[in-house]
N, C-alpha and C positions, 0 to 999 in steps of 0.2 A: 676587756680593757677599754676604758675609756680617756679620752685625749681630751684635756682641757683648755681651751685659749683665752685667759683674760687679762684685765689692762690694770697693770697696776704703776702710779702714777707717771703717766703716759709712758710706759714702755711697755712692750709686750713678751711676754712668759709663757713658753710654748713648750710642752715635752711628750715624750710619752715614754711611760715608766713598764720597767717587765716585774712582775711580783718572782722571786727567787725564794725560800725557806730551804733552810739547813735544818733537819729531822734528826736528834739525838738518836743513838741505837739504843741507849736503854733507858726507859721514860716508867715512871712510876704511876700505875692504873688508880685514878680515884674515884668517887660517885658522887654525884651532887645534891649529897644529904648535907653534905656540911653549908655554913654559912659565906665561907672563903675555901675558894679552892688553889691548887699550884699550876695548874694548866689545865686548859682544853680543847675538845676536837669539834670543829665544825665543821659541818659536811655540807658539801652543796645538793639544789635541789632538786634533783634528777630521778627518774621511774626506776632507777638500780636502788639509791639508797634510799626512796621512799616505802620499798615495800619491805624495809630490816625494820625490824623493833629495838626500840632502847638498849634493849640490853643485851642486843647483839655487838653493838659500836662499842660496849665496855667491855664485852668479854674476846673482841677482836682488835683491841685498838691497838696491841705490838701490830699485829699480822697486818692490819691496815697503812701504818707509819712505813713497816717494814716494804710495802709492796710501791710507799711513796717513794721510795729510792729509786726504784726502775722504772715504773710505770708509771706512763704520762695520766692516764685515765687518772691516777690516786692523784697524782702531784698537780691535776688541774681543778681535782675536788675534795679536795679537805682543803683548811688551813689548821694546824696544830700550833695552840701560842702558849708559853708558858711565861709567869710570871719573873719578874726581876729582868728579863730579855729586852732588848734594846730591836725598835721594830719600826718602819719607817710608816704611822698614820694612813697617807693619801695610799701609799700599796693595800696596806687591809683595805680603806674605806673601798678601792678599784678590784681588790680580788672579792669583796661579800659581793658588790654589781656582776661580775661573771657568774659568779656563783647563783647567782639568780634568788638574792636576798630582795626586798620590793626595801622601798626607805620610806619612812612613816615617821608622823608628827610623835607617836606615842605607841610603843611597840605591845602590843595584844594576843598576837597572833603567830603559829610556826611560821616560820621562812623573811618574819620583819626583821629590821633593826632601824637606830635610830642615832642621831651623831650629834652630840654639843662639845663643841672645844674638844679635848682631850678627854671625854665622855661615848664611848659605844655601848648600847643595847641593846641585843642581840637574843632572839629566841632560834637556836639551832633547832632544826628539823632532825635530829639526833639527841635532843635530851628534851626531858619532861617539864624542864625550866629556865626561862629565862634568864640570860647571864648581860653585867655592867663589865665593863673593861675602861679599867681608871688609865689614863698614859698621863705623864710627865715628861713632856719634850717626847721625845722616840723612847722610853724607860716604862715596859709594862706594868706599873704598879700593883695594882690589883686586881682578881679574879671573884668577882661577887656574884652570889645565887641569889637571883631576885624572888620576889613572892609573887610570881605569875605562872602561872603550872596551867596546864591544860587536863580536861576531865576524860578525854577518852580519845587515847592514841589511835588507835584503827581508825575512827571516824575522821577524826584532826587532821590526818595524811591523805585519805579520801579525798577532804574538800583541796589539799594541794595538787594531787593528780590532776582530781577534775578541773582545777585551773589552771595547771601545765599546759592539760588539752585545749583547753578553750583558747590558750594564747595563743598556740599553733593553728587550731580553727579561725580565729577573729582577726591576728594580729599580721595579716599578711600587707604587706607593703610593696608588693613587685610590680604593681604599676605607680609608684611615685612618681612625682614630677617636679621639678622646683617652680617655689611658688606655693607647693600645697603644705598646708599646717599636719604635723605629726604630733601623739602625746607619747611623750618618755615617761615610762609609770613615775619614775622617780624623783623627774625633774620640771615635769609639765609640758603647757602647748607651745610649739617652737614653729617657726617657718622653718621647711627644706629647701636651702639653697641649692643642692649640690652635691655631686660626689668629688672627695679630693684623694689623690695619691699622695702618701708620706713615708718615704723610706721601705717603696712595692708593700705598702699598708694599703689597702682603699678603705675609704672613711666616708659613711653619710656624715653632713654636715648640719646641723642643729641651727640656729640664731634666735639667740634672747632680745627680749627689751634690750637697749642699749649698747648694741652688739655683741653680747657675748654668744659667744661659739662653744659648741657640745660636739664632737666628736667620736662617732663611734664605730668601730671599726666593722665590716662588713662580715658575717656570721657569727657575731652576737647582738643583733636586732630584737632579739625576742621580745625585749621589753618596750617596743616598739610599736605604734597601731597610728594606722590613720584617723584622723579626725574626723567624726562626724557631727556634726549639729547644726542647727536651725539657724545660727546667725555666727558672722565672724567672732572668732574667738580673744578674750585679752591675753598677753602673752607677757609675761613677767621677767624679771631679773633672773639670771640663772644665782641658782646656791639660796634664793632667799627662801623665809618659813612660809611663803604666802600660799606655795603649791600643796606643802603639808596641812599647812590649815586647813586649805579650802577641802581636801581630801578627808579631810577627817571631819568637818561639819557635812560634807554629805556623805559620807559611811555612817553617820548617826542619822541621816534621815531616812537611806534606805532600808534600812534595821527598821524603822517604822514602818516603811512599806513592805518589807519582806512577810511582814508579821500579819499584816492586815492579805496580803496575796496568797500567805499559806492558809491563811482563815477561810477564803473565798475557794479555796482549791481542796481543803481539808476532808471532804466527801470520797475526793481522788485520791486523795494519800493514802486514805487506810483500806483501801479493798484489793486484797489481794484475791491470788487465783493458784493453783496447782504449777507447779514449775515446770517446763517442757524438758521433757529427757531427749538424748542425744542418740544419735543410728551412724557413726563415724563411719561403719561401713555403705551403707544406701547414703548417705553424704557422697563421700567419695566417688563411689560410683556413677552421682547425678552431675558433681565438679566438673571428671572425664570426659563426660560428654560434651561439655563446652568448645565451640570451633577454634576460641578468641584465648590468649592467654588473658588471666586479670589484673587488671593495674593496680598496682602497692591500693590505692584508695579504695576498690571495690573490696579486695579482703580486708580492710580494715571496716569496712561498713558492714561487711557480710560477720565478722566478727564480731564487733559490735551488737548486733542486730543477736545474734549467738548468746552474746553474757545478758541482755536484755532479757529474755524469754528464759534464761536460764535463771532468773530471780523469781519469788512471789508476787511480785509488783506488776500490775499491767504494763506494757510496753507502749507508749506515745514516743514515736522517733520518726524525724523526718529525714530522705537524703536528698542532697540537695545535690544535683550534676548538671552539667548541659547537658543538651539535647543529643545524642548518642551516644553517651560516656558510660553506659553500659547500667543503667538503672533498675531497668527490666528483670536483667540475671540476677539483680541484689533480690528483687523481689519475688523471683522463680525459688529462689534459694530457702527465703522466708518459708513461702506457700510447703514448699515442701519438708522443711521443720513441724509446720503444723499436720499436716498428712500424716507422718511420723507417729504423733502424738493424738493418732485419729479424732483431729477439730476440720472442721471447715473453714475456706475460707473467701472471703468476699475479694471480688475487685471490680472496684467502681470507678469508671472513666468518664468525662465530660461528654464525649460523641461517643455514635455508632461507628464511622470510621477507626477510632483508637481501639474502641474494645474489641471487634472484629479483627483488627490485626491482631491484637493481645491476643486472643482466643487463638488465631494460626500457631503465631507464635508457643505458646504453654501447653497445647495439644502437640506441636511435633516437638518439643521437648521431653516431653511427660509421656510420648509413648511408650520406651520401655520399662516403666514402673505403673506399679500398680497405683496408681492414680486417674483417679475418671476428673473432667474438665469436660464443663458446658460452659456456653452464649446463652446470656440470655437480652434479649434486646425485641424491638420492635417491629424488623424484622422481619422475624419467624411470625408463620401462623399462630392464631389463637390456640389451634389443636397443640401445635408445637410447645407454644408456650408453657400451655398446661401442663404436659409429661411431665416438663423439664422443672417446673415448682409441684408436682406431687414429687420429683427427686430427689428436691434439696430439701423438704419435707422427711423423706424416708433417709435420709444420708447417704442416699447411693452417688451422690457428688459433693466430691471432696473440693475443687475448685470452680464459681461461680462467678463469668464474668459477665458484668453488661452496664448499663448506663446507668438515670435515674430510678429505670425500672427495677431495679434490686430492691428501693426504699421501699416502694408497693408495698398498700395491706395486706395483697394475697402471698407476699412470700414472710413463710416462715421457716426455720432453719432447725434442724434437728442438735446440732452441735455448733454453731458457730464460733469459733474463738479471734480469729485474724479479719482486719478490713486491712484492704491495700487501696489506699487513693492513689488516683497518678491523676498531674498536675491539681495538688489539691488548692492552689490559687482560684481556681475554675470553682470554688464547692462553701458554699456557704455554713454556718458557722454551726445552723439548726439542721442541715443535711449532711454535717459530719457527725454530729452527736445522735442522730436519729437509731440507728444502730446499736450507739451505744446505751441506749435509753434501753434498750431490751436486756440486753447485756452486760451490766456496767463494766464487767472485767475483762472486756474487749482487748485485743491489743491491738493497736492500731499502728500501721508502716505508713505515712506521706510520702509523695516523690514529687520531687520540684525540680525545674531548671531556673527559676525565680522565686522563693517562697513570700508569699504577701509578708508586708511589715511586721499585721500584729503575732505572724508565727516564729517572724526573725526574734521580734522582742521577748518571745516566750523560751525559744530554745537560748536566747542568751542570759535570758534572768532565768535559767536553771529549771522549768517547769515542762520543758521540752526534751529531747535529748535531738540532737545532730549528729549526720552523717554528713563531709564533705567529700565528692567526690569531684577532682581538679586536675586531676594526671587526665589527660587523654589519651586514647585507646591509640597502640601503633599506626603509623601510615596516617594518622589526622593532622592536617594543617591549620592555621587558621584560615577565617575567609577574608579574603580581602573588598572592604568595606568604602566603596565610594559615597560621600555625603554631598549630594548637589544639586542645583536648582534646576525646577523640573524643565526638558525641553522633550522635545520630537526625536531629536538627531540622537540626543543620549541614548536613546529606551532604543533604536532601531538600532545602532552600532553594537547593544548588549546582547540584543537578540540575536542579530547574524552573529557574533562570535561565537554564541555556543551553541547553534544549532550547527554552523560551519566545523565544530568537532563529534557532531552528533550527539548534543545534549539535550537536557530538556529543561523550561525556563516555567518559574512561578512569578504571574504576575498579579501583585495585591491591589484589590479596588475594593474599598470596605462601604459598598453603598448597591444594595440588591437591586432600588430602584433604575440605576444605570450602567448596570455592572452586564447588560449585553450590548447597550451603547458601544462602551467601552471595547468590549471584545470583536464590534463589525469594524471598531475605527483601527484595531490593531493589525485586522484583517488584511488592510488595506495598506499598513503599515510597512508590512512584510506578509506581502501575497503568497509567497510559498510556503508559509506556517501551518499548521493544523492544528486549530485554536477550540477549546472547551470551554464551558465554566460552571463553575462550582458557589452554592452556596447556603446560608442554613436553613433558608426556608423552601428549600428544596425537596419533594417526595423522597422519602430517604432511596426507595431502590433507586429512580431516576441516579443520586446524589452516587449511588454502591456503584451503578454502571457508570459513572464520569469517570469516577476514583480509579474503578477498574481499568478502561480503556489507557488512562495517563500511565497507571504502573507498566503496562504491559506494551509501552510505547506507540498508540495507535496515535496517539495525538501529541505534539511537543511543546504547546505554550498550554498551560491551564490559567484563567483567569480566576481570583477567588478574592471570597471577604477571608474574613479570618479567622474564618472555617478552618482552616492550614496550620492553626497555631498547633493544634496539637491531631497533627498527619500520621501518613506513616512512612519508614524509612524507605527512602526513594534515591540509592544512588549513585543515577544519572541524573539527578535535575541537581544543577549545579551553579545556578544563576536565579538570582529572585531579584526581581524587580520591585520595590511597595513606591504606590504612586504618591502617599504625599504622607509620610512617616510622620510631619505634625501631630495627624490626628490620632496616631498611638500612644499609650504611656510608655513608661520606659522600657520598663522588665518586659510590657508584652511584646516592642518593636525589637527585643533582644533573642524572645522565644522565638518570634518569626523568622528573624535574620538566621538562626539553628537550622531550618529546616534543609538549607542546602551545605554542602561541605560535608557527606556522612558516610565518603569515602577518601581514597588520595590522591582523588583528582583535585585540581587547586578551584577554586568557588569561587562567585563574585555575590557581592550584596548590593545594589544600587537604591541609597535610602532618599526619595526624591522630595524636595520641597519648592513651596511656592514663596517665594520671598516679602511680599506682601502683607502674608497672613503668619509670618517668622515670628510668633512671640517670645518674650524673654526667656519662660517655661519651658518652650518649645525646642529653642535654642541648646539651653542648658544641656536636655536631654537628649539631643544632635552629639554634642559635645560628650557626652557621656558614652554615645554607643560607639563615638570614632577612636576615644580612648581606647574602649573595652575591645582593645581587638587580640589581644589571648586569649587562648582558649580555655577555657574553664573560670573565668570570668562573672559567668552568672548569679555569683554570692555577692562580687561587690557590685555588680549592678542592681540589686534587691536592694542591699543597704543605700546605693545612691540614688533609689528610688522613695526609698525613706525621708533621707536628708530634703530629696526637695519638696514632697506633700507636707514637711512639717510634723509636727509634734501629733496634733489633734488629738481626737480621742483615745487614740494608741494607747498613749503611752500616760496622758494625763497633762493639762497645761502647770499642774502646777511641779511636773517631774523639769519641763523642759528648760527651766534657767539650767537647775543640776549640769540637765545634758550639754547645754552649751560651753558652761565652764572646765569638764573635764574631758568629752566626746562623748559620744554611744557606747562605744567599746567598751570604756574602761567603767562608766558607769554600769551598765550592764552585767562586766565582771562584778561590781561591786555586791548588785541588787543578789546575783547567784551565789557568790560567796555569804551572803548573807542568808537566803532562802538554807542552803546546805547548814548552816551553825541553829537556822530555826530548829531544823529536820530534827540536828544531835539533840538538843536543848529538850523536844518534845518527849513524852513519857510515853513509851511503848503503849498500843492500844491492849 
């Protein structure tokens, strides 16, 4: 339902309308082979009726009418209009928007329509063809089958799923704030004043050019996404054609680019691989053993991840969580699909710290199944080494974790099918494909708590798939996030408070050359501390025994560069200190700020700055981590680390007007719903 407020010669017209239909009990079944027909059913666009076929909706369409008498589910998704009926315009035009119809300059596609005067165009996601709906005043005149037909239903519904989901991935707005520009797929870029109550309604408030106000009431948002782009946005008249146009001159230009990016990607299209078969029982059995229940997110990634490998197609999917939101088990879960289907599989971590935990971790998981699991890393002796690549050689290791050292000449792999990167921000573009260059029909699992821009830009133009995972694990709170200019008194107040509950604190000093400076002045600081530190040019064992003592509580302040970014789960350190958060980018001051809070003790972050060397940049990105202080956050702090590096080579300068005129988001939908219509369009290899 949407609430419309505009000014018609100066006086103001405010309502809000309930769509009500009266449903004949006995309605005559027709097919839309004729030219003019006497009624029809439109159904809205939901994962229940997108998975029926055509000619379920006409050979159920009593039993559907019939269930719209009692049932709310029916009566808030169909509308049923028949001709010669007297029917009030603005209700249809407000119930196809709930229904989750998009509005379009020029209707092409399932799930559009389009509205001149007493003119609707309308392609229902229930029939094979687009339908004209003539009105005369509120008097349905006519019911016309246009000559717009779609060539392959199964796929056609596909690309609608796939962008249900993506709305619900991309289109989150729960940290809004007035002040900030929002895009309404239908209506364009609007400033967010506000929320307003109307009649125990809450209503996000819209404002056009000119003051017009948009109105929409608070759980149907869907068609909703924040704005992202490279420079302020123009913001137009609400109701004019200018949002349609500009929509539809760039859907014709990313149809050029989809064309030319499936070209450049066409080598990956067509290489398929043996599809993984399923062990629901050793599944089960490996679920059990988890300590943690999993959050709605993780089964839907571990799901995901599931119909992925269950296709011919190689698997490219990333999941994107914060920092303990349980990533690990998505990719425990993976590794042991592949086991199942005896392949091998990789996982490559940025440091020796991460993979070493991994390895604890996957080894007392994977003890009681028949899965063998090595380290391999630098470590171990050369003797060590050795065994352990004559084994993944012979396939006597089904999981193989370690660092760069995996890419090595000397390892070659008897079966490999799976790589698992974690945080593959950390992994450059030639050392994620290196692997797959042996391989090409690798499947590859990402894990990110920030994923770099050009991966965000790929899972959302459809070349990628995504995993979000934003629920937080029980007993998680947020951390509570001080942003302030550095002093002495601050940093000694943090530390006595949480050594004074027996915690233990991480303090960031990103400069090896003065980073034991640092740790004699903290000394001194607070004399009763037991101070280490850590960092990456450090002899690794030296670096293994730092790491070690701090886990095991021998010492309670660790001083470090940012080495830390990707640690291990430590939680009792509960307090981080970073001395002068300027000098970090966004997403990485976001990963660091993760490392404390990894249980349900409450956490502090103190992000320290010098006021001096405050650039505008710098600022911005202050500003962005004080916002981001929900939990599960890390997706829009990626995309707002986008926004501020600008366009650049990403994405293309000459994509970047596009992007300004309608956001990221919604372009981005545009590019993937296009890339999906190449996919249909191409001729089976």
């Amino acid at each position: 339902m949407v609430n419309l407020q505009l000014k018609f010669e100066g006086k103001t017209r405010k309502s809000i309308l309930n769509v009500h239909f009266v449903i004949q009990s006995k309605l005559k079944i027709t097919t839309l082979e004729k030219k003019y027909v006497n009624n029809t059913l439109i159904a809205s666009i939901t994962p229940y009726f997108l998975e029926k076929g055509f000619v379920w909706f006409q050979e159920h369409l009593k039993e559907i009418l019939e269930s719209a008498k009692t049932q709310s589910f029916f009566q808030d998704n169909i509308l049923f209009l028949e001709k010669s009926k007297d029917y009030n315009l603005m209700n249809i035009l407000r119930k196809l928007d709930e229904m989750g119809y998009e509005k379009v300059f020029t209707v092409s596609d399932l799930g559009e329509f389009s509205q001149r005067g007493g003119v609707i165009e309308i392609f229902p996601v229930n029939t094979a063809q687009a339908l004209r709906l003539d009105f005369l005043g509120n008097t349905l005149e006519n019911i016309q089958v246009l000559d717009i037909k779609i060539e392959n239903e199964e796929k056609s519904k596909a690309i609608l799923q796939k962008k249900l989901k993506s709305q619900t991935l991309f289109s989150g707005i729960k940290n809004v704030k007035p002040g900030d520009y929002l895009v309404h797929i239908d209506h364009g870029v609007a400033k967010f004043t506000g929320m307003e109550n109307i009649e125990a309604q809450e209503y996000y408030v819209l404002t056009y050019a000119q003051n017009d106000k948009l109105f929409i009431p608070v759980g149907l948002e869907k068609k909703l996404s924040q704005y992202v782009g490279f420079a302020d946005p123009a913001v137009s008249r609400l109701g004019s054609l200018l949002w349609q146009k500009t929509k539809r001159k760039i859907k014709e230009d990313v149809e050029v680019l989809a064309k030319e990016l499936l070209a450049l990607y066409a080598q990956k299209e067509i290489i398929t691989r043996k599809p993984y078969v399923v062990d629901q029982e050793l599944e089960s059995q490996f679920a059990a053993e988890f300590l943690f229940n999993e959050t709605t997110d993780q089964l839907q990634a571990i799901e995901d991840i599931k119909k992925d490998l269950q296709e011919p197609k190689p698997m490219d999917r990333i999941v994107c969580g914060d920092v303990g939101f349980g990533k690990t088990e998505v990719a425990m879960r993976t590794a042991l699909l592949a086991a199942i289907n005896n392949c091998q599989t990789a996982i490559i971590c940025p440091t020796t710290i991460l993979a070493s935990q991994h390895f604890d971790n996957f080894k007392k998981r994977f003890e009681k199944f028949p899965v063998s699991v090595a380290l391999l890393s630098r470590l171990q002796t050369k003797h060590e080494q050795k065994k352990i690549v004559q084994k993944i050689k012979d396939g006597a290791i089904d999981i193989v974790i370690g660092t760069h050292r995996i890419l090595s000449k000397d390892i070659g792999f008897k079966n490999l099918q799976l790589l698992i990167i974690d945080d593959e921000q950390r992994f450059g573009v030639k050392q994620k494909e290196k692997l797959r260059q042996i391989n090409p029909s690798l499947d590859i699992l990402s894990l990110s708590a920030t994923p770099i821009p050009r991966t965000i830009y790929l899972a959302l133009s459809s070349f990628k798939n995504i995993s979000l995972i934003q629920t937080p694990p029980a007993g998680r709170s947020a951390i509570h996030t001080s942003i302030l200019p550095y002093q002495k008194n601050t940093i000694k107040k943090a530390i006595d408070v949480e050594l004074a509950r027996q915690g233990q604190v991480y303090f960031l000093h990103n400069r090896v050359a003065t980073i034991d400076s640092v740790k004699d002045g903290l000394q001194k600081l607070v004399p009763k501390a037991i101070i280490s530190a850590i960092h990456g040019r450090m002899d690794e064992k030296n670096m293994m025994a730092v790491m070690d003592n701090f886990q095991k509580g021998k010492t309670n302040i660790l001083v470090a560069t940012t080495i830390i970014e990707n640690g291990i789960d430590l939680p009792n350190v509960n307090t981080i200190i970073i001395e002068d958060a300027t000098h970090l980018g966004l997403a990485q001051a976001y990963q660091i700020r993760g490392r404390v809070g990894r249980s349900h003790i409450k956490s502090f972050a103190y992000l320290l700055y010098k006021p001096k060397y405050l650039t505008p940049v710098a600022k911005e990105r202050l500003k962005a981590l004080e916002e981001a202080r929900e939990l599960g956050a890390g997706y829009s702090i990626a995309i707002k680390d986008l926004e501020l590096r600008g366009a650049g080579n990403i994405l293309g300068r000459e994509q970047s007007g596009s992007i300004n005129k309608i956001g990221l988001n919604l372009y981005c939908q545009m590019l993937s719903d296009a890339v999906e219509k190449g996919r249909i369009a191409k001729p089976a290899p």
